[in-house]
C-alpha positions in Angstrom: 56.9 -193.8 25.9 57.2 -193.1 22.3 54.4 -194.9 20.4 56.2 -194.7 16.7 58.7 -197.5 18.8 55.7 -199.7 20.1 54.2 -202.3 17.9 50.8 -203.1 17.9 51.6 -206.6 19.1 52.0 -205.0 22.6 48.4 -204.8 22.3 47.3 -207.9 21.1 49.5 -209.7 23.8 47.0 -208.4 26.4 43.7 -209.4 24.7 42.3 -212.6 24.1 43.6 -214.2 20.8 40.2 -215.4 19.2 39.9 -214.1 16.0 36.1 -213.7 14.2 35.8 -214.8 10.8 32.5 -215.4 8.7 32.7 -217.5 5.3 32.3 -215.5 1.8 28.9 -216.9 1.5 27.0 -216.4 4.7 23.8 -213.8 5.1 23.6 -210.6 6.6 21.9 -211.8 9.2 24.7 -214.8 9.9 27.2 -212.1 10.4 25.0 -209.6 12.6 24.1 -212.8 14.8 27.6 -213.7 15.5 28.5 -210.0 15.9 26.1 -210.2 18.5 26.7 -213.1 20.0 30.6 -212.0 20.9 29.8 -208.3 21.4 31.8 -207.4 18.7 31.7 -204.3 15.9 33.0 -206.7 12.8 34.2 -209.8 11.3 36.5 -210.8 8.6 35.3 -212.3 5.9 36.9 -214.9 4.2 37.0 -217.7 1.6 38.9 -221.1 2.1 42.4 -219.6 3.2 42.0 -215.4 2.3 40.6 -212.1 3.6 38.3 -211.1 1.0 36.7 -208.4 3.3 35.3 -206.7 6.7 32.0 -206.7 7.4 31.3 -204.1 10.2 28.5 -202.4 12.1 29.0 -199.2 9.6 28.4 -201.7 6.7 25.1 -203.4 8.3 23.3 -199.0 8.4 25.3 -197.8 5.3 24.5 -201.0 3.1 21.8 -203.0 4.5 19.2 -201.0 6.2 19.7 -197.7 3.8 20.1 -199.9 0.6 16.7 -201.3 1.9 18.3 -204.9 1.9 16.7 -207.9 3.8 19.6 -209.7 5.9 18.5 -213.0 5.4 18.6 -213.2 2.1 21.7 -210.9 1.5 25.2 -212.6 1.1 27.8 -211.0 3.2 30.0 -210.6 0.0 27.4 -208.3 -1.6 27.7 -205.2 1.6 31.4 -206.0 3.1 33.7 -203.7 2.5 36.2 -205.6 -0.1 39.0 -202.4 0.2 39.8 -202.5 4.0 42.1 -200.8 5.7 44.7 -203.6 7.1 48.3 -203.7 9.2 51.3 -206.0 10.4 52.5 -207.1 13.6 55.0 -204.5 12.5 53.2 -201.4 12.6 53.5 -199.2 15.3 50.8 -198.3 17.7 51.2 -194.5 16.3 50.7 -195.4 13.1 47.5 -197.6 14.1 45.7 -194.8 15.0 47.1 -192.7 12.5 45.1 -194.9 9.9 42.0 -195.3 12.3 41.8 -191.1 12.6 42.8 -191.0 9.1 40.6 -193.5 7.2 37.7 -193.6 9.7 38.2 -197.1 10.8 37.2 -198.5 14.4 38.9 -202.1 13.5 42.2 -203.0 11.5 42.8 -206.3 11.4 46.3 -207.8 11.3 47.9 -209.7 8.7 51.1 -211.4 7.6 51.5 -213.1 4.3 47.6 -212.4 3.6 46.4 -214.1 6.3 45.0 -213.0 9.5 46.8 -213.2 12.9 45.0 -210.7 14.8 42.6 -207.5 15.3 42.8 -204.5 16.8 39.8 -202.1 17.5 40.0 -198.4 19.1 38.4 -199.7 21.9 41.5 -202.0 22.4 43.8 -199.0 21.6 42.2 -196.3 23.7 42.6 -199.6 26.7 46.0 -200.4 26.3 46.7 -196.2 26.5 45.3 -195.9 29.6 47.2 -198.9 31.3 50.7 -197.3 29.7 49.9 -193.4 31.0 48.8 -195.1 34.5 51.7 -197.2 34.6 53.8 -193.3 33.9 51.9 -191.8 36.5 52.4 -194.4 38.9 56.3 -194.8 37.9 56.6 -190.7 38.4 54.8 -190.9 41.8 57.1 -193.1 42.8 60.4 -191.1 41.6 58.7 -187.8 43.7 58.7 -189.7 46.5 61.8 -191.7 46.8 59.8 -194.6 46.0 61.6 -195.2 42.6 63.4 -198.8 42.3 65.5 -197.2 39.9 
């Protein structure tokens, strides 16, 4: 299967749909809670309708804890990363991990018209590989043996 053909959306179509999103103005320690809570590695931070940012595990050791910061007094706005790396339902799987390996990312979230319709992390990525190269094996398996519907 060639990947530059596969849009990330193949991906998202086999996760769950909910999306994380913290408010401009919450604290550190807002975030980190409800980055715990779901067992995630970020959130998107927004105001009423925009992304504004990401606020990520790398954020919470590179500009909290090294900056010396205390989380509950810390607005989320102050540490996120405002620059992130972003794509569309358009991009393709390849060149989803091209930015991750490229930029050093571990979660690009998805957006059309500025707003957010869905994330993908490596974790999700690295997943849905697995399931395709099994499904290959499987298929080839089946061609050796005679097995093959086609």
């Amino acid at each position: 299967m060639s990947l530059n053909k596969v849009s990330v959306t193949a991906i998202t179509s086999e996760k769950a749909s909910t999306l994380y999103t913290i408010p401009v103005n919450s604290t550190v320690e807002a975030a980190v809670s409800e980055m715990n809570r779901q067992r995630i590695g970020s959130v998107v931070v927004k105001d009423e309708q925009r992304c504004v940012g990401i606020f990520t595990e790398r954020d919470v050791l590179t500009r909290v804890v090294a900056g010396g910061r205390d989380p509950k007094t810390t607005p989320v706005n102050e540490v996120m990363t405002r620059d992130f790396q972003f794509i569309s339902t358009e991009t393709s799987v390849e060149d989803a991990m091209q930015i991750m390996t490229d930029k050093r990312v571990r979660h690009l979230p998805i957006l059309e018209d500025g707003r957010l319709v869905g994330m993908i992390s490596i974790g999700d990525v690295t997943r849905w590989l697995l399931k395709v190269n099994e499904l290959e094996a499987e298929n080839l398996r089946r061609y050796v043996f005679s097995e093959y519907p086609g």
